[in-house]
MARVO-826455 format. One record per residue (C-alpha): residue number from 1; residue in three letters; x, y, z. Coordinates in steps of 0.05 Angstrom, whole numbers, plus 5000, padded with zeros to 4 digits. Layout:
! MARVO-826455
+-----+------+------+------+------+
: seq : type :   c1 :   c2 :   c3 :
+-----+------+------+------+------+
: NUM :  ALA :    X :    Y :    Z :
...
+-----+------+------+------+------+
***
This chain:
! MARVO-826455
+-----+------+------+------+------+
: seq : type :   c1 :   c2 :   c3 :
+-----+------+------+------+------+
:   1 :  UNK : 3499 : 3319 : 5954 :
:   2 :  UNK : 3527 : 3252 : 5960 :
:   3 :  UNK : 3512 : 3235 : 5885 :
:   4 :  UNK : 3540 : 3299 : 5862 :
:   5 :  UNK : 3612 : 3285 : 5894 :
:   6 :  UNK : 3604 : 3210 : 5857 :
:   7 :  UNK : 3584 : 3237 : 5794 :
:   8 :  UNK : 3638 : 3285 : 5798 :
:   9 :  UNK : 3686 : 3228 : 5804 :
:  10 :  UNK : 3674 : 3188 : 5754 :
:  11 :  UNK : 3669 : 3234 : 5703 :
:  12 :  UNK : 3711 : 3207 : 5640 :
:  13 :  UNK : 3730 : 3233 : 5572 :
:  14 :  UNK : 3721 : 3195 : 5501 :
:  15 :  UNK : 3781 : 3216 : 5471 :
:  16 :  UNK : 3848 : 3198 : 5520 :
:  17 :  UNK : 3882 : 3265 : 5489 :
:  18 :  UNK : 3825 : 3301 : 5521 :
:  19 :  UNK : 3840 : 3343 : 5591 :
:  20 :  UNK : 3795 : 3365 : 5641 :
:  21 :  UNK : 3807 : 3435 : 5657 :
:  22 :  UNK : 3791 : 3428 : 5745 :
:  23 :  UNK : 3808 : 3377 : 5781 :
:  24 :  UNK : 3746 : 3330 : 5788 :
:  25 :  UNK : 3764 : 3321 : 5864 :
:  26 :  UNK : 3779 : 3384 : 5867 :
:  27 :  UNK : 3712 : 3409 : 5835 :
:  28 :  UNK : 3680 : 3358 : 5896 :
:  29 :  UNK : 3706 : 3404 : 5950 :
:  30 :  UNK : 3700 : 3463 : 5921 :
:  31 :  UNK : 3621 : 3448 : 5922 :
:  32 :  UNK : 3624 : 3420 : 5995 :
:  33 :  UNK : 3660 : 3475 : 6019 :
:  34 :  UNK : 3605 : 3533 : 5987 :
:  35 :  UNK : 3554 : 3498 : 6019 :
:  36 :  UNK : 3576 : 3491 : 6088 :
:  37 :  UNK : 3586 : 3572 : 6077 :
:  38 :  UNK : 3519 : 3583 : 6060 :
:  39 :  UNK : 3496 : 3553 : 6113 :
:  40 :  UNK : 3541 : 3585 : 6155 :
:  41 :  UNK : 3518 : 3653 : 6129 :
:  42 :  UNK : 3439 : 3639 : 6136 :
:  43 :  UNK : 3448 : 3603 : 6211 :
:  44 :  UNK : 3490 : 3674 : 6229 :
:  45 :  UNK : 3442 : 3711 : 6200 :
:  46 :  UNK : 3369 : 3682 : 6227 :
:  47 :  UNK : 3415 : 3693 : 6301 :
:  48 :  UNK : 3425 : 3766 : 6298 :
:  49 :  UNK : 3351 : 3770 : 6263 :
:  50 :  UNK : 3320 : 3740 : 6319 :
:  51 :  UNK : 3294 : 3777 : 6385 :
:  52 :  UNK : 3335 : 3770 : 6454 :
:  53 :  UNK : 3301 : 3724 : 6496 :
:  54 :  UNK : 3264 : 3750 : 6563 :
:  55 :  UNK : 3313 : 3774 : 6625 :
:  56 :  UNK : 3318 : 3735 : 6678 :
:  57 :  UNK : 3262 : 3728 : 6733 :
:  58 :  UNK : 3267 : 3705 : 6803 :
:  59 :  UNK : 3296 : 3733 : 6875 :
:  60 :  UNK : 3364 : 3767 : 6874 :
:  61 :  UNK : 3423 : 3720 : 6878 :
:  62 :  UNK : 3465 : 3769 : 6917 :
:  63 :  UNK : 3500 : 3835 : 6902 :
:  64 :  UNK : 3559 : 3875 : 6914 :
:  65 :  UNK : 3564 : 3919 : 6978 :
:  66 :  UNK : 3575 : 3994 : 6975 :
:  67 :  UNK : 3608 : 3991 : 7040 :
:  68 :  UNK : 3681 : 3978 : 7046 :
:  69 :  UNK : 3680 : 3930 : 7109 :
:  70 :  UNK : 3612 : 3899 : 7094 :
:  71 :  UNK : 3607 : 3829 : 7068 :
:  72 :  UNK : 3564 : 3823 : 6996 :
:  73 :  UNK : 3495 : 3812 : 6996 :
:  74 :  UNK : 3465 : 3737 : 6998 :
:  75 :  UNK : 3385 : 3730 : 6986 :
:  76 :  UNK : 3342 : 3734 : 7050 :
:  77 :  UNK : 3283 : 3710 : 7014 :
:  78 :  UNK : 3252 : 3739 : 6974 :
:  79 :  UNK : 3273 : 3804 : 6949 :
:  80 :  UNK : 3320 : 3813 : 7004 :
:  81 :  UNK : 3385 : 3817 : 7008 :
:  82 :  UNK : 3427 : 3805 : 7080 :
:  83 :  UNK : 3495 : 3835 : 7090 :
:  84 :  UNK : 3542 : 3815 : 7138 :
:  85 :  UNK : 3598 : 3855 : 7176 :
:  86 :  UNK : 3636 : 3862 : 7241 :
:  87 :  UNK : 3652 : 3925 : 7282 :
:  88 :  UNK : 3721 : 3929 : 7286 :
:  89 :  UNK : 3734 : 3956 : 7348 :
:  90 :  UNK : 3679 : 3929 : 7390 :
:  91 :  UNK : 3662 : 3864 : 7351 :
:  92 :  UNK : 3586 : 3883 : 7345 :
:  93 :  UNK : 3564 : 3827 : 7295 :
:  94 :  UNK : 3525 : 3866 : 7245 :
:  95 :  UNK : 3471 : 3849 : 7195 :
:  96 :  UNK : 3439 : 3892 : 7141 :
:  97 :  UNK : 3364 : 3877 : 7115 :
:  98 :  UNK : 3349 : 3914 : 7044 :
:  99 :  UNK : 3296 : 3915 : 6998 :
: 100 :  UNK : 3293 : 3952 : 6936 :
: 101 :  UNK : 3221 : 3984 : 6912 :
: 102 :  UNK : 3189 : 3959 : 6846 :
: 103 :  UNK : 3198 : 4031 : 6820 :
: 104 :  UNK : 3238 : 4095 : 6818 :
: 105 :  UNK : 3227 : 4174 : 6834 :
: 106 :  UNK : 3234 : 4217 : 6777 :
: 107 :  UNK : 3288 : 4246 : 6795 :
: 108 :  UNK : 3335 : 4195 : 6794 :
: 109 :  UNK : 3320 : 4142 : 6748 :
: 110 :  UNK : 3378 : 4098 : 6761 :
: 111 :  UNK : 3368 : 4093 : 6839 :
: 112 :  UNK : 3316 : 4045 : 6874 :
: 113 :  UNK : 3287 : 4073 : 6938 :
: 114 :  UNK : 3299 : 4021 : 6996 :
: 115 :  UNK : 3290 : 4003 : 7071 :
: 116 :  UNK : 3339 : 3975 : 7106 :
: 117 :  UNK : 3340 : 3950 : 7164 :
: 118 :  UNK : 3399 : 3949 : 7210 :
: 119 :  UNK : 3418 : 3902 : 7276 :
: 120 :  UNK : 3474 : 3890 : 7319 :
: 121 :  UNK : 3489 : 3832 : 7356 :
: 122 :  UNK : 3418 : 3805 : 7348 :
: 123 :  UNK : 3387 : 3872 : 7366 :
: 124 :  UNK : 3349 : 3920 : 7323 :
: 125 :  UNK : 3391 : 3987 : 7312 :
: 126 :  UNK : 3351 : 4024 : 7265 :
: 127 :  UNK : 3304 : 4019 : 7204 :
: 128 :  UNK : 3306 : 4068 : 7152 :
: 129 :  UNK : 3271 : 4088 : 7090 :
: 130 :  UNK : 3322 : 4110 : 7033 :
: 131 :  UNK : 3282 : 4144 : 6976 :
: 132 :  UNK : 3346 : 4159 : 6939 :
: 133 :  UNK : 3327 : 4241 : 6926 :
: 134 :  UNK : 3317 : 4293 : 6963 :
: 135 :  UNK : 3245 : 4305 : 7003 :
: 136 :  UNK : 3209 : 4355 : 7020 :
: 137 :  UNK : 3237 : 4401 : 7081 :
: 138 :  UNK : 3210 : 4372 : 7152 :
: 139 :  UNK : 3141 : 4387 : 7160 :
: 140 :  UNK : 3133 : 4366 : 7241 :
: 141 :  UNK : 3158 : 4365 : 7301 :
: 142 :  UNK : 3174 : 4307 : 7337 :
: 143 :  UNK : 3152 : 4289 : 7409 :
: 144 :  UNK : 3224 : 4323 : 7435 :
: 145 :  UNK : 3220 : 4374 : 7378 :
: 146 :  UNK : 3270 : 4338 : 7330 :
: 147 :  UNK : 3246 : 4353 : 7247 :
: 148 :  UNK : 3207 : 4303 : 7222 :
: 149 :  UNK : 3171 : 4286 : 7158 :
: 150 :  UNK : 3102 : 4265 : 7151 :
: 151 :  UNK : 3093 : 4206 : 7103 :
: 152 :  UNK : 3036 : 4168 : 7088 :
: 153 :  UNK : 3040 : 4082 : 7094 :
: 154 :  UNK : 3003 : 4027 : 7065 :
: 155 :  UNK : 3018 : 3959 : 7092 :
: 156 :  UNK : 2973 : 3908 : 7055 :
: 157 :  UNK : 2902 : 3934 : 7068 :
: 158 :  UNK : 2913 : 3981 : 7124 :
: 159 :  UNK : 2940 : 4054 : 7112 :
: 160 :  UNK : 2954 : 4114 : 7160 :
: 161 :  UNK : 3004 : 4181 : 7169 :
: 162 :  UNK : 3069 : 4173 : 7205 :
: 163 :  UNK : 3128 : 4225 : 7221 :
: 164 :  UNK : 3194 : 4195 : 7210 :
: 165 :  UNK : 3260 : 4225 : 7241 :
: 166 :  UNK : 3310 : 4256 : 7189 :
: 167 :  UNK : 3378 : 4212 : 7189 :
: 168 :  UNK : 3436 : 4227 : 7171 :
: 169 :  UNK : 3414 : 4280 : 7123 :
: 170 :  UNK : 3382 : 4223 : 7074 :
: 171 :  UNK : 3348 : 4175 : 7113 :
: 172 :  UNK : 3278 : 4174 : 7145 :
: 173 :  UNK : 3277 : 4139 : 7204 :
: 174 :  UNK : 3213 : 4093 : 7207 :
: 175 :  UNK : 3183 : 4072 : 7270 :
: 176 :  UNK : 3177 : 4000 : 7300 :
: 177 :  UNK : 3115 : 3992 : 7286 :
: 178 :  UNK : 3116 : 4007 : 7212 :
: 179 :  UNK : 3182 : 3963 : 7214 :
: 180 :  UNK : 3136 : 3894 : 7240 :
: 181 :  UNK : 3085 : 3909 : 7198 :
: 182 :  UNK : 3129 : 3909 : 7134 :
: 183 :  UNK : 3154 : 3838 : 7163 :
: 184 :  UNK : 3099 : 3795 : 7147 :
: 185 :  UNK : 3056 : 3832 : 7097 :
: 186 :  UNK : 3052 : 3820 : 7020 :
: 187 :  UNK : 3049 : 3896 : 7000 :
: 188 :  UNK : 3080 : 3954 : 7033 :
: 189 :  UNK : 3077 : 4030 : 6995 :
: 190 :  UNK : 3104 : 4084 : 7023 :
: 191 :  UNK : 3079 : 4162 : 7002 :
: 192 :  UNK : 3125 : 4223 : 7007 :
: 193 :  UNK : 3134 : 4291 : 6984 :
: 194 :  UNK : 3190 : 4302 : 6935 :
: 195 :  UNK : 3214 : 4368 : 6892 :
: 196 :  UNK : 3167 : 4330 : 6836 :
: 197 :  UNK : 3111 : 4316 : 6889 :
: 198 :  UNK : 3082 : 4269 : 6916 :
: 199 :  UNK : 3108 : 4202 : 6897 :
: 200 :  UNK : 3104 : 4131 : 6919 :
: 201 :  UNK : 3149 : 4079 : 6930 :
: 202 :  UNK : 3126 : 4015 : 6920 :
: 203 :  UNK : 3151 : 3946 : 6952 :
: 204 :  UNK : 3146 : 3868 : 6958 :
: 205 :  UNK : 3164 : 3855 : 7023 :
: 206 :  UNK : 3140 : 3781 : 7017 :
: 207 :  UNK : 3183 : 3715 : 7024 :
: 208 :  UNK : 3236 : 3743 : 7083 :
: 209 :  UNK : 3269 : 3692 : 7119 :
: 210 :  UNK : 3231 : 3715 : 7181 :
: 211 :  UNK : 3279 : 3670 : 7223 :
: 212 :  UNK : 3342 : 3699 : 7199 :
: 213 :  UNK : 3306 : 3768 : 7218 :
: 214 :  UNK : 3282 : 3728 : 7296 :
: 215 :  UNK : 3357 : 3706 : 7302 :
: 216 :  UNK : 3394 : 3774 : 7278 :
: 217 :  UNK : 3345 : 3830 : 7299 :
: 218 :  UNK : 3301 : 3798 : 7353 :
: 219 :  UNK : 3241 : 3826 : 7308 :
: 220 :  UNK : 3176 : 3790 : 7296 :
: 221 :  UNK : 3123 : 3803 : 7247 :
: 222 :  UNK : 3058 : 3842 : 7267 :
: 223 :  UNK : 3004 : 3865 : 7235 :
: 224 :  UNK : 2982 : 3942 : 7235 :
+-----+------+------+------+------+
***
């Protein structure tokens, strides 16, 4: 390129009554400037042509809360998430434990089943089991004759039948000893009857901050 621009500059004429019809200079720019577009054009181009690179990877960050006095989510290890928030009339100090499963129901694609686990003032309050659709009808009594719903649980290598409470119309309330188990284990499924059938909800309970959980829900791990 460099001795294009010089040759364009010295270019002469024989006769002096002779004219050149661009401006040598001129000419030199013109060139320079193409190029650059060119490779402007081609740079843009192999860009857009090439694929998006990979998503990602790693424990959640943090997240928003859906609750309006709840603190957002910070990583509990992990694939938790912890979620702060006070009671405000009787200053209950309040933490929220959730993990999302590694897959959805069918019938809602766009929503995770979860547990959650909820304490107050560094006791356990509840653990629940969110699947996100509706379940089956109850299927069991409980010992005092409250509807229940039999699902089936696999906590690393051990598996067995439970009947968890119905909450709040959406939740199934899981029992302590599910909850421990969950704590320290490296797999935890969970099995329940849905308008679609039986489906499973699959989770990753490994890496919680098992302290955090000691010094906010007075819960230990335990094997099943």
């Amino acid at each position: 390129m460099e001795e294009i621009v010089n040759e364009l500059r010295s270019s002469h004429f024989d006769r002096p009554t002779d004219k050149p019809t661009q401006n040598p200079g001129f000419a030199a720019w013109a060139l320079l400037a193409g190029i650059v577009l060119v490779g402007a054009a081609a740079t843009s181009a192999n860009a857009q042509d090439s694929p998006p690179g990979p998503p990602p990877s790693g424990p959640p960050q943090g997240a928003m809360s859906p609750y309006q006095d709840e603190g957002d989510g910070v990583s509990a290890g992990g694939k938790w998430l912890e979620f702060k928030s006070e009671d405000k009339m009787s200053g209950a100090k309040k933490v929220r434990f959730e993990l999302l499963s590694n897959n959805y129901f069918r019938e809602d694609p766009d929503y995770k089943p979860r547990v959650e686990l909820m304490c107050s003032n560094g006791k356990l309050e509840y653990a629940d089991f969110n699947p996100g659709v509706r379940l089956a009808p109850p299927n069991r009594p409980g010992f005092w004759g409250q509807p229940q719903l039999e699902v089936e649980v696999r906590i690393d290598g051990s598996h067995g039948y439970h009947g968890w409470n119905w909450e709040r119309g959406r939740f199934r309330s899981m029992d302590k000893g599910t909850t421990r188990g969950l704590l320290g284990a490296q797999l935890f499924n969970i099995a329940a009857p849905t308008r679609f059938g039986r489906e499973i909800a699959e989770f990753s309970p490994s890496g919680l901050n098992l302290d955090e959980v000691k010094k906010s829900c007075d819960l230990t791990p335990k094997k099943p």
